[in-house]
N, CA and C atoms of all chains as a GROMACS GRO file, in nm:
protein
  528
    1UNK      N    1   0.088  -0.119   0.000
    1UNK     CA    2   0.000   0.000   0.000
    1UNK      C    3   0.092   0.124   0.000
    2UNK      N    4   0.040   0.209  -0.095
    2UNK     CA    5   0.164   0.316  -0.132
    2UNK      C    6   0.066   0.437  -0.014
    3UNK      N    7   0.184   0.521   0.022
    3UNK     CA    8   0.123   0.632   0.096
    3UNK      C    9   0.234   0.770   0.050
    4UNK      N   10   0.180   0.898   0.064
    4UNK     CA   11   0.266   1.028   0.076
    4UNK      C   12   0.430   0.965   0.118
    5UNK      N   13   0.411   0.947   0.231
    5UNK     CA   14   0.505   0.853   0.308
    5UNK      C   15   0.620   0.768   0.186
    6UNK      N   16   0.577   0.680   0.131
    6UNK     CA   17   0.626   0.595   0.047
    6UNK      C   18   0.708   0.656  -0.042
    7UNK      N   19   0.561   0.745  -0.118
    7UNK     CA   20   0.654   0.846  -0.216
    7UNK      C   21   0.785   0.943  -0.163
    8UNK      N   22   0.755   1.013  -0.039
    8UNK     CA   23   0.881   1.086  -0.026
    8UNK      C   24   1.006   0.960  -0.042
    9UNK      N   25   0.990   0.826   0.088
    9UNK     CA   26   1.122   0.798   0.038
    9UNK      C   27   1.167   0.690  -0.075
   10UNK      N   28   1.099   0.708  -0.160
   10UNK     CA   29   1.133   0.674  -0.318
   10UNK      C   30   1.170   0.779  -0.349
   11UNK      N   31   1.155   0.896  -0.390
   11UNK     CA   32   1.228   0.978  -0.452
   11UNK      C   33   1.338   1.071  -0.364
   12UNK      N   34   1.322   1.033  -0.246
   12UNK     CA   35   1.512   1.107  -0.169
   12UNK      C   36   1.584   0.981  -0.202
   13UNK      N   37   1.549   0.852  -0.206
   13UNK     CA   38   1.612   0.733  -0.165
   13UNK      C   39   1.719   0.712  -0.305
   14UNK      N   40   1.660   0.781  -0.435
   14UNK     CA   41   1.725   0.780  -0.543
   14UNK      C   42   1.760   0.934  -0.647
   15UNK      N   43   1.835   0.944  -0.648
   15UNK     CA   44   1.860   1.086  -0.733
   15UNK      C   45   1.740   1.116  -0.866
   16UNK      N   46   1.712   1.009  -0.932
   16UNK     CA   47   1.630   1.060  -1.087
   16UNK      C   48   1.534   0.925  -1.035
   17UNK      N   49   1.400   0.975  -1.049
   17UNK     CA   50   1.278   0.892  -1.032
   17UNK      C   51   1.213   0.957  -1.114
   18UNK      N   52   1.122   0.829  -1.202
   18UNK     CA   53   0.996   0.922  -1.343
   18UNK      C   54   0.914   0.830  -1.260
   19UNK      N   55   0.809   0.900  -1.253
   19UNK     CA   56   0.674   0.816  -1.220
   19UNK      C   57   0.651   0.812  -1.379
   20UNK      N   58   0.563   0.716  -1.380
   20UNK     CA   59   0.509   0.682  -1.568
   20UNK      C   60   0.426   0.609  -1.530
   21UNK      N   61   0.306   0.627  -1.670
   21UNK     CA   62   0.251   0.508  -1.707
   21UNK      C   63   0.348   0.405  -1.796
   22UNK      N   64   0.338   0.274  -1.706
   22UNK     CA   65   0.402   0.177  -1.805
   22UNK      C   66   0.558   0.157  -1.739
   23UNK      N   67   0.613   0.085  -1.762
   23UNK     CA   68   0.749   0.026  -1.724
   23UNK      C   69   0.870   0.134  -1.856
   24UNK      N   70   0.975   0.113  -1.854
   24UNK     CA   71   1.088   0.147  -1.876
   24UNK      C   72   1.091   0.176  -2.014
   25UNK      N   73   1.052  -0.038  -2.072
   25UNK     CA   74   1.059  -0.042  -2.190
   25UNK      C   75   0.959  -0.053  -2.292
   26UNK      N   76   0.850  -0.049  -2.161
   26UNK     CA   77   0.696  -0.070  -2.195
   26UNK      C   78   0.626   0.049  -2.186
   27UNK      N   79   0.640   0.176  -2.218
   27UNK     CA   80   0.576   0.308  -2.189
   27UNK      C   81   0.438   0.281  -2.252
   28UNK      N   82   0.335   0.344  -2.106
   28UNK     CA   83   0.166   0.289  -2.183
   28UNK      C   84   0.104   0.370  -2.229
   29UNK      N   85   0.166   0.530  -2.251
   29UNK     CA   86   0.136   0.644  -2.297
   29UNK      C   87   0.245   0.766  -2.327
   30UNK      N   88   0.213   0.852  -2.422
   30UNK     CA   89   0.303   0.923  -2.513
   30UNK      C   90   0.393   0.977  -2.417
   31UNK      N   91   0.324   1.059  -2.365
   31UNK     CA   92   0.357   1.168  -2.243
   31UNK      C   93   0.514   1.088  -2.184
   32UNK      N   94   0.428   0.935  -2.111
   32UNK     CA   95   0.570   0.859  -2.041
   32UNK      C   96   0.658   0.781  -2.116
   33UNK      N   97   0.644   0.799  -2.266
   33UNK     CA   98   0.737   0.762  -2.358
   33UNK      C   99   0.817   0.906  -2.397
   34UNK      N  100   0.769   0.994  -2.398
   34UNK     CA  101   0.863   1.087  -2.432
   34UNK      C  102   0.959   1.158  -2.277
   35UNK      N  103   0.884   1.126  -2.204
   35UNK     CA  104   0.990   1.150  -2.100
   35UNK      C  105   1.101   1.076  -2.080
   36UNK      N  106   1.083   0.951  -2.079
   36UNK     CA  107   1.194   0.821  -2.054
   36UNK      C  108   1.297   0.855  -2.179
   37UNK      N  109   1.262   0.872  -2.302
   37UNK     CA  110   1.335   0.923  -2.453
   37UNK      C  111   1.395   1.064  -2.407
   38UNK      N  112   1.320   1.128  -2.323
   38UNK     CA  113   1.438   1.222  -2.302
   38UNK      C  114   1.563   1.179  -2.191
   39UNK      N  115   1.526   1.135  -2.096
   39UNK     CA  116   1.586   1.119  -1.972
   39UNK      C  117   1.737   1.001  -2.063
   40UNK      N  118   1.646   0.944  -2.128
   40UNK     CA  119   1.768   0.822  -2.203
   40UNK      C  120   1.864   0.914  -2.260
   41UNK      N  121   1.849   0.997  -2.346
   41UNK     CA  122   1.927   1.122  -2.446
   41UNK      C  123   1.986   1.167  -2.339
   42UNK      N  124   2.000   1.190  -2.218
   42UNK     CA  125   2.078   1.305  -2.141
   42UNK      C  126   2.176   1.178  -2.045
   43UNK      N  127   2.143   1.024  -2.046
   43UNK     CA  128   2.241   0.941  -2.047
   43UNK      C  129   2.259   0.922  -1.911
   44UNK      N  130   2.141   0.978  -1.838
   44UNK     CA  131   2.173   0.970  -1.648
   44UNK      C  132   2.103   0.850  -1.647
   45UNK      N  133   2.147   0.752  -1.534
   45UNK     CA  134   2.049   0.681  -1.490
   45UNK      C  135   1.944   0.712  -1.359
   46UNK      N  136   1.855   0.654  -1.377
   46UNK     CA  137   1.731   0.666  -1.324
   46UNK      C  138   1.595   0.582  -1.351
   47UNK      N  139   1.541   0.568  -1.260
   47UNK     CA  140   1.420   0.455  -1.193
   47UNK      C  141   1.298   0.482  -1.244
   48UNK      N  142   1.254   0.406  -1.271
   48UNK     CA  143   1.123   0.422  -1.362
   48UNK      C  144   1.001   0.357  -1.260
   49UNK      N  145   0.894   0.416  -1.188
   49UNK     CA  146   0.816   0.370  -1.109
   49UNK      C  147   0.682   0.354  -1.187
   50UNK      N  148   0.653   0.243  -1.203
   50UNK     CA  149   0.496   0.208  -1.286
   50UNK      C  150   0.415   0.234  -1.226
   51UNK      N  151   0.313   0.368  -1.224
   51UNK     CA  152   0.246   0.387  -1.157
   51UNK      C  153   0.057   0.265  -1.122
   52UNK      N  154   0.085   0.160  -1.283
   52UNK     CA  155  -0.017   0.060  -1.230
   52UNK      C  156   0.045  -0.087  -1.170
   53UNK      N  157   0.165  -0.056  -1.131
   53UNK     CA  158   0.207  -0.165  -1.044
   53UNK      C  159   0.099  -0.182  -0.932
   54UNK      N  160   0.040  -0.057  -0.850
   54UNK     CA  161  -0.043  -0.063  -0.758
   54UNK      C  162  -0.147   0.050  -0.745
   55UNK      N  163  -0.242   0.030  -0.738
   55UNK     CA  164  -0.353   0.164  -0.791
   55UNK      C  165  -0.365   0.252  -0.690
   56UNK      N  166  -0.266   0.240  -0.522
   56UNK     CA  167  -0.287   0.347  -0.446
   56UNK      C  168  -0.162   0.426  -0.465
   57UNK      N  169  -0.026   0.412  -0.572
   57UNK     CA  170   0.028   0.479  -0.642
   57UNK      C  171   0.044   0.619  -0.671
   58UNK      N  172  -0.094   0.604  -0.805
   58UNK     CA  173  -0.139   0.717  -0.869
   58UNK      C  174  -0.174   0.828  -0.742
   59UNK      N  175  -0.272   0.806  -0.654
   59UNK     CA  176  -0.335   0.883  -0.553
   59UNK      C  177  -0.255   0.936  -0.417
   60UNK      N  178  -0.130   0.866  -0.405
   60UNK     CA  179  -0.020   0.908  -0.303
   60UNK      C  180   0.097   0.991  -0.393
   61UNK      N  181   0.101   0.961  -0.516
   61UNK     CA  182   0.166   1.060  -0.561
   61UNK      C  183   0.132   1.231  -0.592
   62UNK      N  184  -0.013   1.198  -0.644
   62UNK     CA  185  -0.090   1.344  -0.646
   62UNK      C  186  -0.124   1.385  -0.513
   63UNK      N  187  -0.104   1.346  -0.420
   63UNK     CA  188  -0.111   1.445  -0.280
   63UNK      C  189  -0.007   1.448  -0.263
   64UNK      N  190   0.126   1.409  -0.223
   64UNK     CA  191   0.264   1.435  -0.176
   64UNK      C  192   0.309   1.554  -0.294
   65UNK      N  193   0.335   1.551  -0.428
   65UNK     CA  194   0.331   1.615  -0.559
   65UNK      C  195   0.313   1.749  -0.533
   66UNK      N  196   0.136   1.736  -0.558
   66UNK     CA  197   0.008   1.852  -0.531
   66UNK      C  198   0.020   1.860  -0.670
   67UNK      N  199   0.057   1.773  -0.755
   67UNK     CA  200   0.038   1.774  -0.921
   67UNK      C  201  -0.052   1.681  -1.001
   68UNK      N  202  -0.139   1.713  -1.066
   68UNK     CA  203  -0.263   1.596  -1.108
   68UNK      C  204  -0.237   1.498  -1.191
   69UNK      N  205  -0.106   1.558  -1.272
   69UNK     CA  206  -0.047   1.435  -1.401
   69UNK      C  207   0.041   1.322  -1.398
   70UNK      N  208   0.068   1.247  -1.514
   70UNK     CA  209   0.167   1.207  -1.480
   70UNK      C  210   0.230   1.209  -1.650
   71UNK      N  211   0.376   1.197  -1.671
   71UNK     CA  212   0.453   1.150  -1.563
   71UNK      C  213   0.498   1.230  -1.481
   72UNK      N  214   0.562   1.193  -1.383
   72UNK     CA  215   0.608   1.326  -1.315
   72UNK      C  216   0.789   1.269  -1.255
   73UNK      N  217   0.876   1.361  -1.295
   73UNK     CA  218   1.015   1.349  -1.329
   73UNK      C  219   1.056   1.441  -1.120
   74UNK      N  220   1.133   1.346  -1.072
   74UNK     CA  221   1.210   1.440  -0.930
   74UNK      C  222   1.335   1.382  -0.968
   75UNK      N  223   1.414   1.489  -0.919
   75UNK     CA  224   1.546   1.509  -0.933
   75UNK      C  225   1.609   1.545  -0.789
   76UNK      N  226   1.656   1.462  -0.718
   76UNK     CA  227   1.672   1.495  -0.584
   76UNK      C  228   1.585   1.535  -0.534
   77UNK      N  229   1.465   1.467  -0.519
   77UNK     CA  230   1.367   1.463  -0.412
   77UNK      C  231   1.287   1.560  -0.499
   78UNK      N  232   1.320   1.681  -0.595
   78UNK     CA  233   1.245   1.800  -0.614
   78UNK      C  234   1.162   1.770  -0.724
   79UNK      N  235   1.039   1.819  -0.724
   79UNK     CA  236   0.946   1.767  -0.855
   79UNK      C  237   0.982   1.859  -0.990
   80UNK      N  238   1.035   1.807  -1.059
   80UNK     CA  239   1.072   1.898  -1.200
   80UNK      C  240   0.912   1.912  -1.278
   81UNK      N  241   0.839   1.814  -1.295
   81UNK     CA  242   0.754   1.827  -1.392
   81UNK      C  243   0.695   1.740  -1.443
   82UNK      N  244   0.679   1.737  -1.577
   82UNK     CA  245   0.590   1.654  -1.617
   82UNK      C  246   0.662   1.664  -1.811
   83UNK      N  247   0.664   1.572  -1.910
   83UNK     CA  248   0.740   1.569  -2.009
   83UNK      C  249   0.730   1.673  -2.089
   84UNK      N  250   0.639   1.779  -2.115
   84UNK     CA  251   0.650   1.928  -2.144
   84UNK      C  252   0.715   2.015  -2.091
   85UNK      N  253   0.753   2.000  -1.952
   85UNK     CA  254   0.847   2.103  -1.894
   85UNK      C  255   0.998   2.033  -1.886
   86UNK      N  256   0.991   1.892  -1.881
   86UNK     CA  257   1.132   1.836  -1.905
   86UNK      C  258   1.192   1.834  -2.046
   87UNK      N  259   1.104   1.855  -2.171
   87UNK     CA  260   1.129   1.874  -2.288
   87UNK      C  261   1.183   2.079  -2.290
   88UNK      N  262   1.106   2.137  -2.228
   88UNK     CA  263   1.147   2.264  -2.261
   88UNK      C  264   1.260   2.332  -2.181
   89UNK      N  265   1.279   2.245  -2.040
   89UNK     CA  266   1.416   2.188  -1.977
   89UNK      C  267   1.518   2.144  -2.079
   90UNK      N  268   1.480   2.061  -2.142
   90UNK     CA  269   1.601   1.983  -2.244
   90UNK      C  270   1.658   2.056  -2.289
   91UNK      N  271   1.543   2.131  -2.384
   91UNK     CA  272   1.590   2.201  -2.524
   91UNK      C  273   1.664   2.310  -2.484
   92UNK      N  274   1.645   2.366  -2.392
   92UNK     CA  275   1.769   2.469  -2.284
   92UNK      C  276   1.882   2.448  -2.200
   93UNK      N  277   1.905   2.310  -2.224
   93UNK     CA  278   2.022   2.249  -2.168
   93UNK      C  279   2.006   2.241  -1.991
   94UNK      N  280   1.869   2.317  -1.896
   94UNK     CA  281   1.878   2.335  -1.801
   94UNK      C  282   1.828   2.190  -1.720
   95UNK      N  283   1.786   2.097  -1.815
   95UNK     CA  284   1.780   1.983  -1.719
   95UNK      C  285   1.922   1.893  -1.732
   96UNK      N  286   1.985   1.922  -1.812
   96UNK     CA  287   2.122   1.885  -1.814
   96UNK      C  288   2.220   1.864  -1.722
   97UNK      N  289   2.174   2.031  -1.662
   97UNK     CA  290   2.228   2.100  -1.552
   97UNK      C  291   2.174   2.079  -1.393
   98UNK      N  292   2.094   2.066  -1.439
   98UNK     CA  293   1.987   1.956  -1.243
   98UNK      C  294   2.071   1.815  -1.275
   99UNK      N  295   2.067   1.754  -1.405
   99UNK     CA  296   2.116   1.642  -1.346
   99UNK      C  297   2.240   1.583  -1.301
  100UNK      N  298   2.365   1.701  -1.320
  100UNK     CA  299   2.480   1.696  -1.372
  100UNK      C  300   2.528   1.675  -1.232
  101UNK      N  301  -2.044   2.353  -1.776
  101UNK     CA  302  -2.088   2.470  -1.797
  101UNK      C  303  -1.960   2.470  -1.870
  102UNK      N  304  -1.964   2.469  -2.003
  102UNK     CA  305  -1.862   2.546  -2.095
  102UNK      C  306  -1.792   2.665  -2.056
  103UNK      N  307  -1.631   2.695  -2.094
  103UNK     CA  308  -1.575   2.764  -2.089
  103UNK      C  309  -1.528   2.846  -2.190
  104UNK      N  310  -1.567   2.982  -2.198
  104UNK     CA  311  -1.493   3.068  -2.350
  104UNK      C  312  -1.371   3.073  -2.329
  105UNK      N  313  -1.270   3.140  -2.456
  105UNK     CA  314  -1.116   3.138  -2.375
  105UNK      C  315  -1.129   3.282  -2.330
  106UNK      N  316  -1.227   3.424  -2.375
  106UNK     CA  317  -1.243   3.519  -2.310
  106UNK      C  318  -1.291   3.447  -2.176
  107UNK      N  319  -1.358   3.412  -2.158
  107UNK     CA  320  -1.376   3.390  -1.979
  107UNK      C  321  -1.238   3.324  -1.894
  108UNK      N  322  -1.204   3.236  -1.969
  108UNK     CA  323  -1.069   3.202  -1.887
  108UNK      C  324  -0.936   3.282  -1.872
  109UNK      N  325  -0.925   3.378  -1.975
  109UNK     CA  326  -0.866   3.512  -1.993
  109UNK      C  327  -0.897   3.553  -1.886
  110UNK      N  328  -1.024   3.583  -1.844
  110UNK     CA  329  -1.090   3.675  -1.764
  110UNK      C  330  -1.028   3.644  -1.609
  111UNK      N  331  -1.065   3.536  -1.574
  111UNK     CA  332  -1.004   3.447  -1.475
  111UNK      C  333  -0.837   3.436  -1.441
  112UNK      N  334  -0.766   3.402  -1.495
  112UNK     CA  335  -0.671   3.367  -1.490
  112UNK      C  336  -0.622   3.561  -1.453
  113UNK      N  337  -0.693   3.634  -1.529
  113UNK     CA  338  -0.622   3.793  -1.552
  113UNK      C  339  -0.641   3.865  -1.367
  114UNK      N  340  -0.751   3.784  -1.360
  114UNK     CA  341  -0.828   3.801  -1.240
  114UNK      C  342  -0.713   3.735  -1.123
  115UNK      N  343  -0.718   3.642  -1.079
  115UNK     CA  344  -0.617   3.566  -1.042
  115UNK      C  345  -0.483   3.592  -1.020
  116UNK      N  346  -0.424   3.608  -1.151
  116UNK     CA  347  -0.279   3.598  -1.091
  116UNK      C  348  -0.223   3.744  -1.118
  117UNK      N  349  -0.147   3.783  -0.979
  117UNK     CA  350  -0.124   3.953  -1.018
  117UNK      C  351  -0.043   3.952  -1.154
  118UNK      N  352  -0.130   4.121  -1.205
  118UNK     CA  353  -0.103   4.164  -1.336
  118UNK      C  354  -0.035   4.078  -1.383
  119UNK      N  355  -0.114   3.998  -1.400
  119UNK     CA  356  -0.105   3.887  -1.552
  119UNK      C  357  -0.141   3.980  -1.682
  120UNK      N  358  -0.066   3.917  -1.755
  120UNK     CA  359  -0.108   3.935  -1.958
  120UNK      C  360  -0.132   3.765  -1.994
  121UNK      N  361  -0.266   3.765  -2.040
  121UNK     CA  362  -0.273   3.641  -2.089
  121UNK      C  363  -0.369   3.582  -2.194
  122UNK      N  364  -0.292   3.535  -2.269
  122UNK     CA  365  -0.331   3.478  -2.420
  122UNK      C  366  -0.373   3.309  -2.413
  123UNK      N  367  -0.509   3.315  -2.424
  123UNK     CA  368  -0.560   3.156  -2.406
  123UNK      C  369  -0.612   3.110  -2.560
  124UNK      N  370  -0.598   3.001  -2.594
  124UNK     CA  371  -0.623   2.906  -2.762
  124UNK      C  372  -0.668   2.822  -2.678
  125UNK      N  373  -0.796   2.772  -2.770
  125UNK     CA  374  -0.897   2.684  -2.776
  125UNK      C  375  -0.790   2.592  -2.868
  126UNK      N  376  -0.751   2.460  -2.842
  126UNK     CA  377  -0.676   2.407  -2.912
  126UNK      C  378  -0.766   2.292  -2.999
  127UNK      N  379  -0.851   2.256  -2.981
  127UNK     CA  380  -0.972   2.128  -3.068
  127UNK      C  381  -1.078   2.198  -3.077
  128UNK      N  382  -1.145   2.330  -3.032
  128UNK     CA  383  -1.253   2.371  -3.084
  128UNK      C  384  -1.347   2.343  -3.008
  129UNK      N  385  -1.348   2.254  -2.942
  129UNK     CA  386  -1.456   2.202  -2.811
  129UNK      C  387  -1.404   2.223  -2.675
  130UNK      N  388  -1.390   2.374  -2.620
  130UNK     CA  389  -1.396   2.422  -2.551
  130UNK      C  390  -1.337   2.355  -2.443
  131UNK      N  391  -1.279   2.268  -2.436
  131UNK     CA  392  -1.160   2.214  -2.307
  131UNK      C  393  -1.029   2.175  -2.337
  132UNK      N  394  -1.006   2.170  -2.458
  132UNK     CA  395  -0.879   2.174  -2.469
  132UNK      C  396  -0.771   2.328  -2.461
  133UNK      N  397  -0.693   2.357  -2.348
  133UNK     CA  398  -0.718   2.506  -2.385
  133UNK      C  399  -0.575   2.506  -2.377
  134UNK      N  400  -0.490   2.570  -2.471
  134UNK     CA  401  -0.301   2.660  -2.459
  134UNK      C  402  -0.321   2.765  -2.402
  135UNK      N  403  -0.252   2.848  -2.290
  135UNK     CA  404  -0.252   2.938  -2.193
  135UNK      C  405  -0.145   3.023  -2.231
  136UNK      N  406  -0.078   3.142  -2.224
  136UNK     CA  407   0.018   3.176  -2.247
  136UNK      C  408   0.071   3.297  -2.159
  137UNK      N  409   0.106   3.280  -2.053
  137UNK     CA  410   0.079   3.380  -1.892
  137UNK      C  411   0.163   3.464  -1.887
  138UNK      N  412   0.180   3.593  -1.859
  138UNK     CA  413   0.295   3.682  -1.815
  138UNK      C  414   0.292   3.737  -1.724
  139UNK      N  415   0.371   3.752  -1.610
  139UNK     CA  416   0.343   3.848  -1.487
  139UNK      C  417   0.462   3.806  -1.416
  140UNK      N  418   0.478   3.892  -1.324
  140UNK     CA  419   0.603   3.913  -1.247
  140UNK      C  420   0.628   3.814  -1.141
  141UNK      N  421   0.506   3.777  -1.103
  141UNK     CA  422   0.467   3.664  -1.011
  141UNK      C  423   0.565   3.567  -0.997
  142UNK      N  424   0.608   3.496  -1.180
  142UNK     CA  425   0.691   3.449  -1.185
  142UNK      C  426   0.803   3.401  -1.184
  143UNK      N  427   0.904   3.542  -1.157
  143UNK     CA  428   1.010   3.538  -1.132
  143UNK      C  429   1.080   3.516  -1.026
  144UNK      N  430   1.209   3.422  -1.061
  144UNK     CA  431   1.246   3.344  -0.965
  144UNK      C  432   1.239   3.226  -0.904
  145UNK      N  433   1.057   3.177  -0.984
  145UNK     CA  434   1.031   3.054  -0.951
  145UNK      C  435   1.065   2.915  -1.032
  146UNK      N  436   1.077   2.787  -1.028
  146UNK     CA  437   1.078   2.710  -1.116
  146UNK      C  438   0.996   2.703  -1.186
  147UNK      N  439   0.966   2.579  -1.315
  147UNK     CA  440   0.857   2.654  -1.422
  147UNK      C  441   0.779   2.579  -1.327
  148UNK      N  442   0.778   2.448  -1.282
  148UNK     CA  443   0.640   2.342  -1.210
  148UNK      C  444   0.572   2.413  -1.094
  149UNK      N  445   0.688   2.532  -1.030
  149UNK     CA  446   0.532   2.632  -0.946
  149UNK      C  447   0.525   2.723  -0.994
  150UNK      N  448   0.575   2.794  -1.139
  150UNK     CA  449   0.541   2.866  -1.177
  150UNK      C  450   0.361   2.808  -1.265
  151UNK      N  451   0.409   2.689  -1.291
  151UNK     CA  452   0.250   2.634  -1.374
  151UNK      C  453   0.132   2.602  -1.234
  152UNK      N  454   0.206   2.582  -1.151
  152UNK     CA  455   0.104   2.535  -1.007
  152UNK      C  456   0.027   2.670  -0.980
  153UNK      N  457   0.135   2.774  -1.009
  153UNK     CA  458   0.032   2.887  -1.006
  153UNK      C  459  -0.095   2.885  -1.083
  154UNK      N  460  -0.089   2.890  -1.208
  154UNK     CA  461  -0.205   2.899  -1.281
  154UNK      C  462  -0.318   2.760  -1.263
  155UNK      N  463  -0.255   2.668  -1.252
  155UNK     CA  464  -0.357   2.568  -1.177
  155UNK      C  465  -0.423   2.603  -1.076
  156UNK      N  466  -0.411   2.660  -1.010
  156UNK     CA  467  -0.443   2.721  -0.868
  156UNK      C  468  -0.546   2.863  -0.913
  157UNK      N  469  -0.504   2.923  -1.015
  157UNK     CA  470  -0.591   3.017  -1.086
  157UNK      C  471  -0.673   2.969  -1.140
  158UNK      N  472  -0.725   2.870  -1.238
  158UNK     CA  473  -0.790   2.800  -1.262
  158UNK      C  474  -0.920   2.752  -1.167
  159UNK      N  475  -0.836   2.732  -1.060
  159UNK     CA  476  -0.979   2.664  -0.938
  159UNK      C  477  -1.097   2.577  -0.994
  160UNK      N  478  -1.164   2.543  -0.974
  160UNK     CA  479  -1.248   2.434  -0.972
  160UNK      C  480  -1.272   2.375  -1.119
  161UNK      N  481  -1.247   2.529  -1.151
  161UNK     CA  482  -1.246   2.471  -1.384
  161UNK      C  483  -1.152   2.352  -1.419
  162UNK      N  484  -1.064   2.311  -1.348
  162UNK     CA  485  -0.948   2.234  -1.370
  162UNK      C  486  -1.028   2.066  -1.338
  163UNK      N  487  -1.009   2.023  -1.446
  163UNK     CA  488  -1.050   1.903  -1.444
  163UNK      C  489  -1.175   1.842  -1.454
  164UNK      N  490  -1.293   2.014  -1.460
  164UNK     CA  491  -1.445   2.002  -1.519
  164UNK      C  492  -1.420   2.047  -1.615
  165UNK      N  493  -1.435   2.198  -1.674
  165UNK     CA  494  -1.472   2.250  -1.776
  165UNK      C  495  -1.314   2.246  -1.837
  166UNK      N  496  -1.216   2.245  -1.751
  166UNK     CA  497  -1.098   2.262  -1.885
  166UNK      C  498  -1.010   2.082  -1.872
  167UNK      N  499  -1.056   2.032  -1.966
  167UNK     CA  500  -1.015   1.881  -1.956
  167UNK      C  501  -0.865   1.886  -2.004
  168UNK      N  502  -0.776   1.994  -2.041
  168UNK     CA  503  -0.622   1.982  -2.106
  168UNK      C  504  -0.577   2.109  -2.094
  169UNK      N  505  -0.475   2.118  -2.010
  169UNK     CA  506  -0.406   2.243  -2.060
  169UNK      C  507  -0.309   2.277  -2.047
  170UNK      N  508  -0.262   2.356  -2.175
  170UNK     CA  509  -0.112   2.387  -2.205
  170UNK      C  510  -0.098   2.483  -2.150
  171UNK      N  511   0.059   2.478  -2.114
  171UNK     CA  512   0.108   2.606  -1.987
  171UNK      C  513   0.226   2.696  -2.074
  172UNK      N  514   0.223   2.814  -2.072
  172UNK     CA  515   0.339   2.896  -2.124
  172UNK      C  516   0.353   2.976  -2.044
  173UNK      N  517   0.446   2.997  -1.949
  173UNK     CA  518   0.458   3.084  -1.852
  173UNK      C  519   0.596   3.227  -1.882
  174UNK      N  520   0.580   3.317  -1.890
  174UNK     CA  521   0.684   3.440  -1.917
  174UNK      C  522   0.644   3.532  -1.785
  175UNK      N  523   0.814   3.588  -1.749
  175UNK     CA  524   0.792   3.725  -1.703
  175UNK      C  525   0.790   3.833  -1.757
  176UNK      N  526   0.786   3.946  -1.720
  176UNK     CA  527   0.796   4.043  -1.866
  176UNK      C  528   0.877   4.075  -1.873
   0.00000   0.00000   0.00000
């Protein structure tokens, strides 16, 4: 059973965490395929959490968050976003620079 | 209750101090909406609370009447 709780220490516990729909290599929607395609291009590693591994997931992440989407990309604990703001991150080299 | 993008203009202008803001109906059926925000508010912040802002401007429209929306956030 996932809680607020859970989520904080999954994402201090590891530097780059994507929540997604879908696994790594299995992305189950655009959004968490183009995030993972970016995160791959910038060559960091980082954890890919399936958010239907368990359906109290989705609902402990949007309260700990306070963000309704997914995917949603933390970078040392901090919530960067969602694959529109990590794409317009990219294209400015400034997520480069969080992950470096 | 449908949303115009003048009314969400209206709102959002309402909302977040002296905002400038340019909203597109992106499908034509009134919930898909591109936002395009300016105000001082912003500065300094990251873009994900700079967009939490306008979610928060938004209020209860978020997730009834506006089912998608694109965020462009500028200071001036």
């Amino acid at each position: 059973m996932f809680t607020k709780e859970t989520i904080q220490d999954i994402v201090t516990s590891k530097p780059v965490v994507l929540f997604a729909k879908g696994t790594r290599f299995q992305p189950m929607c655009g959004f968490s395929a183009r995030a993972i395609e970016i995160l791959d291009r910038t060559g960091v590693e980082f954890e890919v959490v399936n958010i239907f591994e368990d359906e109290s997931i989705r609902p402990s992440l949007v309260a700990y968050s306070n963000w309704p989407t997914t995917p949603q990309l933390f970078i040392n604990g901090e919530l960067i976003g969602g694959s529109d703001i990590m794409l317009e991150m990219f294209e400015k080299g400034d997520l480069q620079k969080k992950l470096a | 209750m449908l949303l115009s993008t003048s009314q969400l203009k209206v709102i959002l202008e309402r909302e977040i101090p002296d905002a400038v803001v340019q909203v597109r109906d992106l499908t034509g059926t009134s919930d898909h909406f591109a936002v395009d925000v300016t105000s001082p508010i912003f500065d300094g912040k990251s873009i994900i609370d700079q967009h939490k802002i306008v979610h928060a401007a938004c209020g209860e429209h978020l997730g009834g009447a506006i089912h998608a929306l694109q965020i462009k956030t500028r200071t001036p």
